[in-house]
C-alpha positions as CSV (number, residue, x, y, z in Angstrom):
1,X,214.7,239.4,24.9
2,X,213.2,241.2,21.7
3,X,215.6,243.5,20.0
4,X,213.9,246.3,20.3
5,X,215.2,250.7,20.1
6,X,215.1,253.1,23.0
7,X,212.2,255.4,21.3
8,X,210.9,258.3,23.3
9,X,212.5,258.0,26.7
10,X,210.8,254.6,26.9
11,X,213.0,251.1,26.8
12,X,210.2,248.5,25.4
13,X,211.2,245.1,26.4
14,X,209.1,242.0,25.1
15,X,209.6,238.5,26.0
16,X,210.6,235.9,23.4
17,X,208.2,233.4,25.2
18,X,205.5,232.9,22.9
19,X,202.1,233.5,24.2
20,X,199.1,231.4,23.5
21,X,197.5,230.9,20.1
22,X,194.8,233.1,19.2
23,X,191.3,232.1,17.8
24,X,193.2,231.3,14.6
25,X,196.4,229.4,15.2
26,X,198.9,232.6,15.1
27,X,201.1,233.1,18.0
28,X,202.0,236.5,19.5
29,X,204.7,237.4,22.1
30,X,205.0,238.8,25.0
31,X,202.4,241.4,26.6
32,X,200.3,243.7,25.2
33,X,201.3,247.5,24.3
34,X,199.2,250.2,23.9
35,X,199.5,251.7,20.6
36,X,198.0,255.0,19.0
37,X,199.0,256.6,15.9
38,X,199.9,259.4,17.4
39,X,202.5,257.4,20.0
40,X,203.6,255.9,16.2
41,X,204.6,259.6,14.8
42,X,206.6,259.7,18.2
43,X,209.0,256.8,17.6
44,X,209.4,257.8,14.1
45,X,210.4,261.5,15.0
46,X,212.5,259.9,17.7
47,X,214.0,257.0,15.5
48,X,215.2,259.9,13.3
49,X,217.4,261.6,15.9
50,X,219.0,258.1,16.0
51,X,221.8,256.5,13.5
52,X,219.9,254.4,10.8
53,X,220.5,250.6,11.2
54,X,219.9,248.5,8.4
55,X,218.9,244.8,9.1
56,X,219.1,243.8,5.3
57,X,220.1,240.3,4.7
58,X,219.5,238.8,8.1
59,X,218.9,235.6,7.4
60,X,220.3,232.7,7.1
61,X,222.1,231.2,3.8
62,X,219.5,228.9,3.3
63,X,216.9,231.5,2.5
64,X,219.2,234.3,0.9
65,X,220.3,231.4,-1.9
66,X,217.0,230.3,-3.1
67,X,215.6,230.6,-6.7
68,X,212.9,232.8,-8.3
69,X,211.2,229.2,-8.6
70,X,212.2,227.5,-5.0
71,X,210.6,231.2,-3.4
72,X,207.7,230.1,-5.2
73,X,207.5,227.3,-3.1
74,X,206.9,228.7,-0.2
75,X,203.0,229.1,0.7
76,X,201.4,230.7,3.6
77,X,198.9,227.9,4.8
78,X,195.5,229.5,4.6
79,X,194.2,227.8,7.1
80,X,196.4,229.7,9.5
81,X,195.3,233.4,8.3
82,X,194.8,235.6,10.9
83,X,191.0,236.4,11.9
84,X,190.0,233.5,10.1
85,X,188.0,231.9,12.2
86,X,186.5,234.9,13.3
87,X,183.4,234.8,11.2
88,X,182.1,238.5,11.6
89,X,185.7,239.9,10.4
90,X,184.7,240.5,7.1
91,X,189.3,240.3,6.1
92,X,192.0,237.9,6.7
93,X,195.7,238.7,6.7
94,X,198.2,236.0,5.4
95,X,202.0,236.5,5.5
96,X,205.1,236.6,3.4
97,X,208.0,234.4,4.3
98,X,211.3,235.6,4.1
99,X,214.0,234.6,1.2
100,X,215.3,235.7,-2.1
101,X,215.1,239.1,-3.0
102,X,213.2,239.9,0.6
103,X,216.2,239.9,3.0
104,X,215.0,242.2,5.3
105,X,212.9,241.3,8.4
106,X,209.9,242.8,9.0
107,X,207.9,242.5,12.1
108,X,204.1,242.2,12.6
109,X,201.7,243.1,15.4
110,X,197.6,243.1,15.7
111,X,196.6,245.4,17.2
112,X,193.2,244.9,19.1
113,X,191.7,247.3,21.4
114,X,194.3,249.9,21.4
115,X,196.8,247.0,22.5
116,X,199.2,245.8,20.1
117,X,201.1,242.1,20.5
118,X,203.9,241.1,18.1
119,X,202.8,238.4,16.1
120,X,205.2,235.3,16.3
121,X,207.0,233.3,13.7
122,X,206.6,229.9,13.2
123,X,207.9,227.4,10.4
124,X,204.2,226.0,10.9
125,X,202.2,229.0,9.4
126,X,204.1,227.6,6.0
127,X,204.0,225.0,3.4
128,X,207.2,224.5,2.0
129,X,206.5,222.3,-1.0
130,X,210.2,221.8,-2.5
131,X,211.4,224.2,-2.2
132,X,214.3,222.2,0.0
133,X,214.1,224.3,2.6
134,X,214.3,222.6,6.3
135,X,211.7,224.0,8.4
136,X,213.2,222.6,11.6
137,X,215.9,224.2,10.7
138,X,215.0,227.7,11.0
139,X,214.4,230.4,14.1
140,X,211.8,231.1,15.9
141,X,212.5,234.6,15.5
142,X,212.8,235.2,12.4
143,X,210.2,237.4,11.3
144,X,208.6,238.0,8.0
145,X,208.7,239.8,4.5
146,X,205.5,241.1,4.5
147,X,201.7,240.2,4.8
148,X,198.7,240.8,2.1
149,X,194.4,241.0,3.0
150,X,192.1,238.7,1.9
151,X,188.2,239.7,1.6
152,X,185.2,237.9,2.5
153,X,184.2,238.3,-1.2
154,X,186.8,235.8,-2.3
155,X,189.1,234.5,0.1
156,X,191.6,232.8,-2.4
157,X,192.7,236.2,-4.5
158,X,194.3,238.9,-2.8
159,X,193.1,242.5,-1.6
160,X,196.5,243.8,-1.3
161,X,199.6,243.4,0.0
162,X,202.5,244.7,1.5
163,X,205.7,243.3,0.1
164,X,209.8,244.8,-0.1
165,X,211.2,248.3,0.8
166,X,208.0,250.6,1.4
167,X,206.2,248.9,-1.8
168,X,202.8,247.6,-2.0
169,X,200.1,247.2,-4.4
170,X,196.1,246.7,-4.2
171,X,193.3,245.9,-6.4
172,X,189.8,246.8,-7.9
173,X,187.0,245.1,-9.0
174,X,189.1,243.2,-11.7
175,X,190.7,241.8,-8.8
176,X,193.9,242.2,-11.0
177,X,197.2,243.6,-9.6
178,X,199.2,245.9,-11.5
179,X,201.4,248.5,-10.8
180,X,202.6,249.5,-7.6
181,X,202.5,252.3,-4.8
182,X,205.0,253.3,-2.2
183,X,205.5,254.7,0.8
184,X,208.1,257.2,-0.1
185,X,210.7,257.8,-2.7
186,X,214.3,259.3,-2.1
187,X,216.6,260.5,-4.8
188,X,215.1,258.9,-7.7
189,X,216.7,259.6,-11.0
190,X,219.5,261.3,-10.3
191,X,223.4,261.0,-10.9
192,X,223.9,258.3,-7.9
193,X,221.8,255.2,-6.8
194,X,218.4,255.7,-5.6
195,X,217.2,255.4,-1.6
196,X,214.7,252.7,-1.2
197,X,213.1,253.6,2.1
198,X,211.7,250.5,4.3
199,X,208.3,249.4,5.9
200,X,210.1,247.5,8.9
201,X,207.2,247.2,11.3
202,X,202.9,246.9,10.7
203,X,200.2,247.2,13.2
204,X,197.4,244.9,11.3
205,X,194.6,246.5,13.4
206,X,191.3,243.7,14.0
207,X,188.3,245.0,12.0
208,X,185.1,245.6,13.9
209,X,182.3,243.0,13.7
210,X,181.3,243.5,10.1
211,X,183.7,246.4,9.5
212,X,184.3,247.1,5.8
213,X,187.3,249.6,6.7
214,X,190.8,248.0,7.8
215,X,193.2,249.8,9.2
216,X,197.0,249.1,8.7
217,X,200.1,251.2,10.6
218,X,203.6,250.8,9.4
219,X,206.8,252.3,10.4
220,X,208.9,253.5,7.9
221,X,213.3,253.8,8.3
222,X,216.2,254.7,5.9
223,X,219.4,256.4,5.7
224,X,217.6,259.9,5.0
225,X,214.2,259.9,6.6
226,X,211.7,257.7,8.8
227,X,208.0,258.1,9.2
228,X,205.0,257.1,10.7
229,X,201.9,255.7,7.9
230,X,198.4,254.7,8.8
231,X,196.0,253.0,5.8
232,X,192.4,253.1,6.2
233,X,191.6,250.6,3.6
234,X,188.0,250.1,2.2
235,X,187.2,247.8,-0.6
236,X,185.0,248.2,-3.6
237,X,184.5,248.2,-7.5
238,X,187.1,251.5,-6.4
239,X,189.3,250.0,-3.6
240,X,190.0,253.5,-1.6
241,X,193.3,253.5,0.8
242,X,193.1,256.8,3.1
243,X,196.5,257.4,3.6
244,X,198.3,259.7,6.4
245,X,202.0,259.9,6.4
246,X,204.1,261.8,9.0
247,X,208.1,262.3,7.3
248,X,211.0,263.2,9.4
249,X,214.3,263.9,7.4
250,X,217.7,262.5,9.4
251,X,219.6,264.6,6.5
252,X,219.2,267.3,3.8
253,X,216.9,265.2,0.8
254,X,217.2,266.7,-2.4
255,X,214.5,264.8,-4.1
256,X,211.3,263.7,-1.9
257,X,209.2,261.4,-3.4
258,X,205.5,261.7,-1.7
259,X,202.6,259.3,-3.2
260,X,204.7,257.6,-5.4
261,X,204.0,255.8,-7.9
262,X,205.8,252.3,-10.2
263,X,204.0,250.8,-13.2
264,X,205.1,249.3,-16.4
265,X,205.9,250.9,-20.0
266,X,207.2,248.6,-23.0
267,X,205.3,248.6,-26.0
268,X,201.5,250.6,-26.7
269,X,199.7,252.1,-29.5
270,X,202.1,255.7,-29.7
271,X,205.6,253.7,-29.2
272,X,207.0,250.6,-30.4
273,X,210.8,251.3,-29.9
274,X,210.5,247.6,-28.4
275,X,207.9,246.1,-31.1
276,X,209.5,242.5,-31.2
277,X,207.2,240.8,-29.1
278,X,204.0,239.2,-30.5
279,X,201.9,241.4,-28.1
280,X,200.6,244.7,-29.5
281,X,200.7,246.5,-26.3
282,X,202.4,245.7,-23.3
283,X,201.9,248.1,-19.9
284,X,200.2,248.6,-16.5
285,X,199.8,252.0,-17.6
286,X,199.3,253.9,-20.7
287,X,199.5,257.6,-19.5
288,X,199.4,259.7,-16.3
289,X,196.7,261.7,-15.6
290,X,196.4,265.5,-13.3
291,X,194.3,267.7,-12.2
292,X,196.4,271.0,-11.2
293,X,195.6,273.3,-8.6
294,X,194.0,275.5,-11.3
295,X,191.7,273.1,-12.2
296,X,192.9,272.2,-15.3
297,X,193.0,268.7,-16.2
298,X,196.3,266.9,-18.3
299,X,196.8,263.7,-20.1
300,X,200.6,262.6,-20.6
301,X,200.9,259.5,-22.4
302,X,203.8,257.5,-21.9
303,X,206.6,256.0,-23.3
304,X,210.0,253.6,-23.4
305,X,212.2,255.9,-24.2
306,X,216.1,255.4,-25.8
307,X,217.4,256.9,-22.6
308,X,215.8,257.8,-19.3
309,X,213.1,261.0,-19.6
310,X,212.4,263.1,-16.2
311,X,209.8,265.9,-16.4
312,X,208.3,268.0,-13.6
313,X,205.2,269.5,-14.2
314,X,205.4,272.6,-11.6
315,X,202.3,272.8,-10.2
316,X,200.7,274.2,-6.1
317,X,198.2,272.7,-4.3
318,X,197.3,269.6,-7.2
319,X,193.8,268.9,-7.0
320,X,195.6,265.3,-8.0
321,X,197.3,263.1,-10.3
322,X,197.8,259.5,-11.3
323,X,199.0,256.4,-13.5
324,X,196.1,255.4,-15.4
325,X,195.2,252.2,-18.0
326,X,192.5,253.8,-20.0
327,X,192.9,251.5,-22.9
328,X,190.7,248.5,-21.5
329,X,190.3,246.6,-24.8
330,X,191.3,243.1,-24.2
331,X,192.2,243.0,-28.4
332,X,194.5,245.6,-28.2
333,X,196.6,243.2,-26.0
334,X,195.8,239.9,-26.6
335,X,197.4,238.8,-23.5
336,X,195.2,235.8,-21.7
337,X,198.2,235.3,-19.1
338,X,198.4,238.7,-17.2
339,X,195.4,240.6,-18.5
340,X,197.0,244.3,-19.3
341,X,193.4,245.0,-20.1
342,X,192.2,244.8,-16.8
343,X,195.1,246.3,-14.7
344,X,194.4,248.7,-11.7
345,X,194.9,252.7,-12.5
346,X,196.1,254.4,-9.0
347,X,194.3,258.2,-8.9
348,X,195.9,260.0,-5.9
349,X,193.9,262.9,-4.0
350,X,195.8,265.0,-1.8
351,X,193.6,265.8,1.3
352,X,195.7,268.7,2.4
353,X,197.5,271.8,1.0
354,X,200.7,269.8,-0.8
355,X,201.9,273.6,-1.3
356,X,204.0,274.1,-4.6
357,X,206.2,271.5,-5.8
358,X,206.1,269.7,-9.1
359,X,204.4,266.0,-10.1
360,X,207.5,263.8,-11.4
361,X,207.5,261.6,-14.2
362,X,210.3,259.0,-14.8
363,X,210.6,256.9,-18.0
364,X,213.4,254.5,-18.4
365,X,214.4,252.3,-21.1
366,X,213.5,248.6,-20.7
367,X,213.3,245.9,-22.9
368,X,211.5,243.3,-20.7
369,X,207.7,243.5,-19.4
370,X,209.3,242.5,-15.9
371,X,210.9,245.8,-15.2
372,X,208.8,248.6,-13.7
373,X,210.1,251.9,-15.6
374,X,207.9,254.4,-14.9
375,X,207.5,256.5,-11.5
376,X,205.5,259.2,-10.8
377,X,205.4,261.4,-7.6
378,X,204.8,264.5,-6.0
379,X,207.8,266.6,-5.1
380,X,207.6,269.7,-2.7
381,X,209.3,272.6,-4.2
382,X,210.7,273.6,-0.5
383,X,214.3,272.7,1.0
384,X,213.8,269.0,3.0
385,X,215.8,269.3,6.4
386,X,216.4,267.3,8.8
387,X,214.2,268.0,12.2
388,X,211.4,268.8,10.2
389,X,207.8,267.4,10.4
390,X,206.2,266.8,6.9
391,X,202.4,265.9,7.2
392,X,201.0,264.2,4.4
393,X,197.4,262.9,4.2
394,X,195.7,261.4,0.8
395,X,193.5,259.8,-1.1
396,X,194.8,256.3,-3.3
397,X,192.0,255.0,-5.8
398,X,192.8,251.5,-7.5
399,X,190.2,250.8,-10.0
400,X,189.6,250.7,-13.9
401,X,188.9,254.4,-13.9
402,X,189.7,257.1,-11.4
403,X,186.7,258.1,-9.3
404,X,187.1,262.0,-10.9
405,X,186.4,263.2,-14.0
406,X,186.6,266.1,-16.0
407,X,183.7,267.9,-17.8
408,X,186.1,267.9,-21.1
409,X,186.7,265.4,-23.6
410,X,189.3,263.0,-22.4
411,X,192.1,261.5,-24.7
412,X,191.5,257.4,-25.7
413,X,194.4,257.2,-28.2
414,X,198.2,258.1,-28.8
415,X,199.1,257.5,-32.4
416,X,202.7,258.0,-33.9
417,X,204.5,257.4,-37.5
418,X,205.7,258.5,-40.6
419,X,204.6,262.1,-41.2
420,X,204.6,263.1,-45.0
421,X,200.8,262.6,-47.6
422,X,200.0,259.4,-48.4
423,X,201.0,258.8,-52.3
424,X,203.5,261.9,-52.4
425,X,206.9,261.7,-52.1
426,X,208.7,262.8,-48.7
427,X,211.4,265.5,-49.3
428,X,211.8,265.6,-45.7
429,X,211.6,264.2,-42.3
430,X,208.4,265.0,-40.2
431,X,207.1,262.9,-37.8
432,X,202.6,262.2,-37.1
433,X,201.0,262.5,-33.8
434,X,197.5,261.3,-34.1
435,X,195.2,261.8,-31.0
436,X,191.9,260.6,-30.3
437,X,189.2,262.2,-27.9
438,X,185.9,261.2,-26.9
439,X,183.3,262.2,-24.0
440,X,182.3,265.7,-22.6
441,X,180.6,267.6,-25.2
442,X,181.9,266.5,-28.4
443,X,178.7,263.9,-28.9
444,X,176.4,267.2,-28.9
445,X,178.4,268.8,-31.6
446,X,176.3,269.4,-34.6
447,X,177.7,268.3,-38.2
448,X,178.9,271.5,-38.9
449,X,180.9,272.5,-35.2
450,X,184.0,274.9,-35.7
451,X,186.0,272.4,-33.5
452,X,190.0,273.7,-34.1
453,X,193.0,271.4,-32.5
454,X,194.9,274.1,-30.6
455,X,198.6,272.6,-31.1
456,X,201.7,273.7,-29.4
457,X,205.8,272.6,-30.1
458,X,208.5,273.9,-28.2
459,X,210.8,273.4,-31.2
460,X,210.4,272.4,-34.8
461,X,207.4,273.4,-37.4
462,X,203.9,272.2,-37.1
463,X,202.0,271.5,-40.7
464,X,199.0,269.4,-41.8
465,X,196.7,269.9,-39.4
466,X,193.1,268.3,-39.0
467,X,190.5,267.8,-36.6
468,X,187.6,265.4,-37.7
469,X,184.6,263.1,-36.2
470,X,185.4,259.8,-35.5
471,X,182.7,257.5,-35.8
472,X,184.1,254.8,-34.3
473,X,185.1,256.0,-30.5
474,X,182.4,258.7,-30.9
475,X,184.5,261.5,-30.8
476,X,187.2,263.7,-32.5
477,X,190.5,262.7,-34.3
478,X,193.2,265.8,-34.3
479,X,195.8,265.0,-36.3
480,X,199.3,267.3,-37.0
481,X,202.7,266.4,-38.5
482,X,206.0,267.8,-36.4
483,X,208.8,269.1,-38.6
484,X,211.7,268.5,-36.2
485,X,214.9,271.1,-36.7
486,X,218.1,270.0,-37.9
487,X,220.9,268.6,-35.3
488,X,220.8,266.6,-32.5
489,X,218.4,264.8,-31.1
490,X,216.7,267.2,-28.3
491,X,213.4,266.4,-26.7
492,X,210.2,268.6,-28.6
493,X,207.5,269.3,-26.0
494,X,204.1,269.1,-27.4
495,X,200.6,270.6,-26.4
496,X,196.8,269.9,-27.9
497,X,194.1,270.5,-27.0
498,X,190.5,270.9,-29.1
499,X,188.7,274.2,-28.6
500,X,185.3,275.4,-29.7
501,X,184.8,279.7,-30.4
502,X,187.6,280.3,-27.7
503,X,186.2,277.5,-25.3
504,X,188.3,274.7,-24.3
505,X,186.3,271.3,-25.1
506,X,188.6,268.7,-23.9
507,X,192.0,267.9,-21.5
508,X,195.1,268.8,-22.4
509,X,197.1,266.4,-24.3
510,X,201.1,266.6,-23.4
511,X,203.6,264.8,-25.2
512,X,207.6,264.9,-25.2
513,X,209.1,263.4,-28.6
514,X,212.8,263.0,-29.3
515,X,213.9,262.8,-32.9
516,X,215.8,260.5,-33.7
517,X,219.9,261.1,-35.0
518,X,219.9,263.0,-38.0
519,X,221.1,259.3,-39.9
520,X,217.8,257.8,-38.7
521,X,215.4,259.9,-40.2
522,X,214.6,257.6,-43.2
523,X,211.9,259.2,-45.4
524,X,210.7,255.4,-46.8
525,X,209.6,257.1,-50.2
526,X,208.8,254.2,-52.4
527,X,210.3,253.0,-56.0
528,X,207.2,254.5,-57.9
529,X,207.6,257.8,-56.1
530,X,211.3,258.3,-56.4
């Protein structure tokens, strides 16, 4: 018998007898259940009245122990994808075998006509190539780590996938992954270890004849919260997931993460704290992007900072917000492995009234390309209890540029350095932000527009200011030098923006800088100017 939870007054019981193969070689067991979303928001709310249960790391040794490189080895076969020989289904879903790092089971179902049937494990769906691993050896129940779409527009590269804790990741026209979504956040940042919340069962729903819209259900557990997820997935140039999430708290959370979001920070044009690689740039994101409930739009570039950086941006009713790679220039990368130039930006879109709360930002040292240190999510300003019901619908858009844009001048470059005049000598430390914008009105400016950088610093002295045409993005450079005060090394919060008689022209550029230690601020006057 299926191990299964006693969920809304109802005991399901499946059979571990596996059922014949469907049109495309995968098993499923037992008989069929019917299945809504709503009857999914009901197990979640009643999973949460229920001690959690964690199934990490049940599996056996022989899995657990492998390599990064003997995972590797492990294939799905694609000629066992499910709906593949189906030839008006228009996706495919593959599957993720378990091992490694991915020591959780997770269990699949397809859901056809309202009726849902667990999909069965079998050693055969795999290729094991040598990885060493003994396919006889293993159970027919095991389950799996995860699955990922294929589209009828290429069926070797992947749509998306669904892979560890409650992450998963999709792409755009590039067809490139980059950074990462998740289901929910708990506790991220602060003074103990962070709560990775779990996808532990999906409902891969069969597309209709010709269908260009999937739907995927998940099932969501942890220590603090479950909840119930549907994804209405549609591909394009703009891949668009529709997201509706239902959150019940078990416990008191003091930091909800909704719509969160993981990418990558090491090295780009406004910080090279880590500038020993060959690489001039190296991110999934340069900056995050949002659109407050006032309207107003905000560019926040980011950075890999000497210590871990957490701002919230306090905010009600966002219009949205996102990770974005704006810079698309394959030169500024030079990267011909992974393509930073061409990974996704993720734009989120809240559907309903979020209410006030705060967008999130986490930056956290790294000093390898492999670690994802950024996070950004929305965070509801009001207490989280447990026995609540938190509804949650939105918009994800993975793509090279977010589907919204302002009217304003957007910001295309982040430049820091040396403050001080070229061929003078430095009698003190000041440090130069350089920022480049482009689009909205600026290209109707005439030669002689009273275009003023309106600059803001939370501490320190502001000097040396400019605002000039830039040829060569067709826009404006603002440029400023930060005097930063004596002491320690506090984080300066920055503001620009460029305005034209009283009327802003472009987004808002925000910026947090920390000086460095009062022994690091070298002035680097040279021999001829001592």
């Amino acid at each position: 018998m299926n191990r299964w939870t006693v969920l809304s007054g109802l005991f399901f019981i499946v059979l571990s007898v596996a059922q014949p193969a469907t049109a495309d070689g995968v098993k499923t067991l037992g008989k069929a259940e019917a299945f809504d979303y709503a009857g999914l928001k009901g197990m979640a709310r009643a999973l949460a009245a229920e001690p959690y249960v964690s199934h990490a790391g049940e599996l056996p040794p022989a899995l657990r122990d492998l390599s990064w490189d003997e995972y590797q080895q492990v294939a799905f076969e694609h000629d066992q994808a499910l709906w593949k020989n189906d030839p008006r289904s228009l996706f495919r879903a593959e599957f993720f075998h378990l091992g490694l790092n991915f020591d959780t089971p997770v269990t699949l179902y397809e859901l056809v006509d309202g009726k849902a049937r667990e999909i069965a494990y079998s050693p055969s769906l795999f290729d094991y190539g040598k990885s060493g691993i003994k396919a006889g050896r293993l159970s027919e129940r095991l389950g799996f780590a995860g699955f990922r779409f294929n589209f009828h527009t290429d069926w070797q590269r992947d749509l998306l996938a669904f892979l560890g804790a409650s992450y998963f990741r999709a792409v755009g026209g590039e067809m490139q992954y980059g950074m990462s979504a998740r289901g929910l956040a708990i506790d991220t940042a602060l003074d103990r270890p962070e709560e990775f919340p779990r996808f532990t069962r999906f409902w891969l729903q069969k597309p209709p004849p010709g269908g260009a819209t999937a739907m995927v259900y998940a099932l969501l557990d942890s220590p603090s919260a479950t909840g119930a997820f549907a994804f209405a997935i549609t591909p394009g140039r703009t891949l668009t997931m529709r997201v509706d999430a239902a959150i019940y708290p078990r416990k008191a959370i003091e930091r909800l993460g909704i719509a969160p979001l993981t990418s990558m920070y090491m090295v780009g044009e406004n910080d090279r704290r880590a500038h020993w690689d060959w690489r001039p740039e190296i991110h999934d994101s340069d900056g995050l992007a949002m659109r407050t409930g006032a309207g107003e739009w905000l560019w926040r570039p980011l950075t890999n900072p000497r210590q871990l950086q957490f701002n919230a941006y306090a905010d009600a009713a966002p219009k949205g917000f996102g990770l974005l790679q704006r810079d698309r220039n394959f030169d500024h990368y030079q990267d011909d492995g992974v393509f930073y130039d061409k990974r996704p930006s993720v734009w989120v879109e809240p559907l309903n009234d979020w209410g006030e709360g705060s967008v999130q930002l986490v930056e956290i040292p790294t000093e390898d390309e492999t670690f994802d240190n950024i996070v950004a999510f929305w965070n509801p300003a009001a207490d989280v209890e447990p026995g609540q019901e938190l509804l949650y619908s939105y918009n994800l858009y993975w793509g090279s540029r977010p589907p919204f844009d302002a009217e304003l001048a957007r910001v295309v470059d982040t430049f820091t350095g040396l403050g001080g005049v070229v061929g003078q000598k430095r009698n003190y430390y000041s440090r130069r932000f350089v920022v480049d914008f482009k689009g909205g009105k600026l290209p109707m400016l005439g030669a002689k527009a009273a275009l003023v950088p309106v600059i803001d610093a939370s501490a320190g002295r502001i000097e040396t200011t400019s605002v000039r045409p830039l040829g060569s993005v067709g826009g404006y450079r603002a440029i400023f030098d930060l005097v930063p005060p004596a002491g320690g090394p506090e984080p300066i919060n920055l503001k620009l923006y460029l305005e034209q008689d009283g009327q802003p022209m472009s987004e808002t550029w925000i910026y947090q800088w920390t000086p460095p230690p009062q022994n690091e601020r070298q002035l680097h006057n040279p021999g001829h100017l001592q």
